[in-house]
N, C-alpha and C positions, 0 to 999 in steps of 0.2 A: 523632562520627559525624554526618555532614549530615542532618539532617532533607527528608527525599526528596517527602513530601507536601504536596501545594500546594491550593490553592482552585481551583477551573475555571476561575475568572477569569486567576487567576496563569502560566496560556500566554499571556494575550494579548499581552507582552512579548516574545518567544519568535518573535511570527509577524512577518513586513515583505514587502510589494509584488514579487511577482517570485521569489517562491522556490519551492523542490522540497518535495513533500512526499508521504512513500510512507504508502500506509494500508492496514494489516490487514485481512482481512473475505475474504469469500464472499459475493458477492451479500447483503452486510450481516451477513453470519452471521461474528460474532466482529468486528463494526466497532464500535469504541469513540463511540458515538452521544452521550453529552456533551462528547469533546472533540470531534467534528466541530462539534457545533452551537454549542462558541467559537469557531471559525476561521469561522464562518458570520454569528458576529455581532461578529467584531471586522473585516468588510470587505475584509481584503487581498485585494488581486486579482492578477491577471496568476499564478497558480498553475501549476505544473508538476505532476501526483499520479500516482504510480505505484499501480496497484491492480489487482487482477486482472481487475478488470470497473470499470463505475462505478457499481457500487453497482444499488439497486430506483427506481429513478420513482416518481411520482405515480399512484396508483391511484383510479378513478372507476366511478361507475356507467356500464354500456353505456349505459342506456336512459336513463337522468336526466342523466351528467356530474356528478351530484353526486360531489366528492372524499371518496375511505373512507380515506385513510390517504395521507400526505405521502412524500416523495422518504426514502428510508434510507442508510444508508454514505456512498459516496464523491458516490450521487448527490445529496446536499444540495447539494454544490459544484457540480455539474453546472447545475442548479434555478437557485443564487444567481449565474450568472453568473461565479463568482469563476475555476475552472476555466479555462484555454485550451487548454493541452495535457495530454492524457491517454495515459499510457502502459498498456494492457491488453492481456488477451488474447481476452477477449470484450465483446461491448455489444448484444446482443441482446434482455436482460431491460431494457436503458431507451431506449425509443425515441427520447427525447431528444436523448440524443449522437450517432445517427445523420443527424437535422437540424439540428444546429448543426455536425458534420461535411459534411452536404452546403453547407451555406449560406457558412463560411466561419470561421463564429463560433467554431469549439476544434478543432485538429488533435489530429488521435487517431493514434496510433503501437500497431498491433496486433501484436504479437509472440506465438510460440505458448508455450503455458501453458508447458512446459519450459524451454524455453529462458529464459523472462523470469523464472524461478527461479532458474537459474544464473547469470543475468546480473547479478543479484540479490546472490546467493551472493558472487562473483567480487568484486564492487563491496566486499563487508563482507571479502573476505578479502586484500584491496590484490594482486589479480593483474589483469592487464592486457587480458583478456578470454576470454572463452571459443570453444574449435574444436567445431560439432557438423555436421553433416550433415542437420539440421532445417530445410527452409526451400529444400535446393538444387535450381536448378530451378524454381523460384516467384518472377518479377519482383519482383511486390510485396516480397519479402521480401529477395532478392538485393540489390535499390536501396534497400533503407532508409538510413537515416542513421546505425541502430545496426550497422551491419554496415561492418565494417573493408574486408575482402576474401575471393574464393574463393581455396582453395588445394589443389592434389593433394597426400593426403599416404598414404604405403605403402613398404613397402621392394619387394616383389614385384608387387601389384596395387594401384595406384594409384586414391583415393580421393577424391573431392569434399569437404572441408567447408566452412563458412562461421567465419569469424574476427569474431565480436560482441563490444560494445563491455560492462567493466560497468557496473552501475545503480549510484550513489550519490546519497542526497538530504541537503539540508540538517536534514530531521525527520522521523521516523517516529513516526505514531502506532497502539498496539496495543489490545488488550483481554485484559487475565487475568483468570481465575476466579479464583484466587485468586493475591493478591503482600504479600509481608512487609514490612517498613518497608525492609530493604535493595534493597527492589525485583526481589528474585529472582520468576519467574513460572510458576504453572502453568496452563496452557492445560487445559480440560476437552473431552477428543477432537476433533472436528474444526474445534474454532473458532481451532486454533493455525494453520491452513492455511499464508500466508505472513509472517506474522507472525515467526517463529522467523527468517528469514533476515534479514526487515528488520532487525531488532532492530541488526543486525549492519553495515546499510550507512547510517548517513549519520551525520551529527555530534550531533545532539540526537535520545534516546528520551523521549516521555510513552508510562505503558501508564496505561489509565483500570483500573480494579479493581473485580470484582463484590464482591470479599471482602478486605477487610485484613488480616492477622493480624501477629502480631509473630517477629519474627526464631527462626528455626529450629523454627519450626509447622511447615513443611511439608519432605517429606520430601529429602533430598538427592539422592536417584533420582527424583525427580517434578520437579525441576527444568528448566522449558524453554530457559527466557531466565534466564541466570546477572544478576545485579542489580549487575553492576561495569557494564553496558549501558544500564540503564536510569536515567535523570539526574530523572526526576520523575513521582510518583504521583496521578494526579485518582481521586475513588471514586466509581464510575456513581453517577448519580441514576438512580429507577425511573421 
């Protein structure tokens, strides 16, 4: 059996200039925060990050500017410049990407929560895209780039949907509360958010791990992410 746990360091092989990479979290909630902050300090740039948001910003005093707490999740990458394109479905909690969206410096691709779930999904399950009806009617969304085409579809009453592309990345990185040495995972309530689908769309899983334990600790019904997905194990630092 491969020995699945690695040193933090031991991704930084893993990462190269110009690649996708999808990352876990809710507005940082269930964002695997030491492996983000390897991909932060091994430089790669020109990033593609699918995430649901990009992460929390930098947080400061109103009246001083003094900073109470650094960029979280996805927004490290945002912060370090590494980030170009952002694929989410919110960015309201980090001001950030809104200005480097205005200015030029990281196109941001906003897709609505649902759908860049199933888009998601689609991508981890080798189908060729998904038909929903989310989006029709909305410029912005009709001319995206992940949208294939509209289509009427009904046998009797004819139907608008939209035909979207799926998400596949080259890495996904997650966070488990707890994962065994085979890399199985369980997610503790809401931190598994989209983590579970990534797990399933790109070529390389790292889950960071609050809790290690050894193979068949944890329950076979508590299992989120089956560990044949998962290719290597970092263990948060606090």
């Amino acid at each position: 059996m491969r020995n699945k746990i690695i040193e933090k360091t031991d991704i930084r092989p893993l990462l190269k200039d110009g690649m996708s990479i999808m990352i876990g979290g809710f507005l940082s909630v269930g964002s695997a925060e030491t492996v983000i902050d390897q991909v932060v300090a091994s430089g790669v740039k020109n990033l593609t990050i699918y995430c649901n948001d990009g992460g929390l910003g930098e947080k400061r005093n109103k009246e001083t500017g003094e900073l109470i707490a650094g960029p979280k999740g996805a927004g490290k990458l945002i912060a370090s410049g590494q980030c170009t394109t952002l694929y989410a479905t919110h960015i309201g909690l980090n001001p950030l990407i809104g200005k480097k969206m205005n200015t030029g410096e990281m196109k941001v691709v906003l897709i609505p929560q649902g759908s860049f779930a199933e888009m998601i999904r689609a991508g981890g399950s080798g189908l060729g895209g998904i038909i929903t009806p989310t989006g029709v009617g909305v410029d912005i969304i009709e001319q995206a780039e992940h949208v294939y085409k509209k289509i009427k579809l009904g046998d009797k009453k004819k139907k608008t949907y939209l035909i979207e592309k799926p998400l596949h990345a080259d890495l996904t990185i997650i966070k488990g509360a707890v994962v065994d040495k085979l890399g199985n995972v369980y997610f503790n309530k809401t931190t598994q958010n989209f983590s579970r689908v990534m797990a399933y769309a790109s070529d390389v899983v790292v889950c960071e791990a609050q809790k290690i334990v050894e193979r068949g600790e944890i329950d076979g019904n508590a299992i989120h992410v089956p560990g044949v997905l998962v290719d290597y194990i970092v263990k948060e630092e606090k």
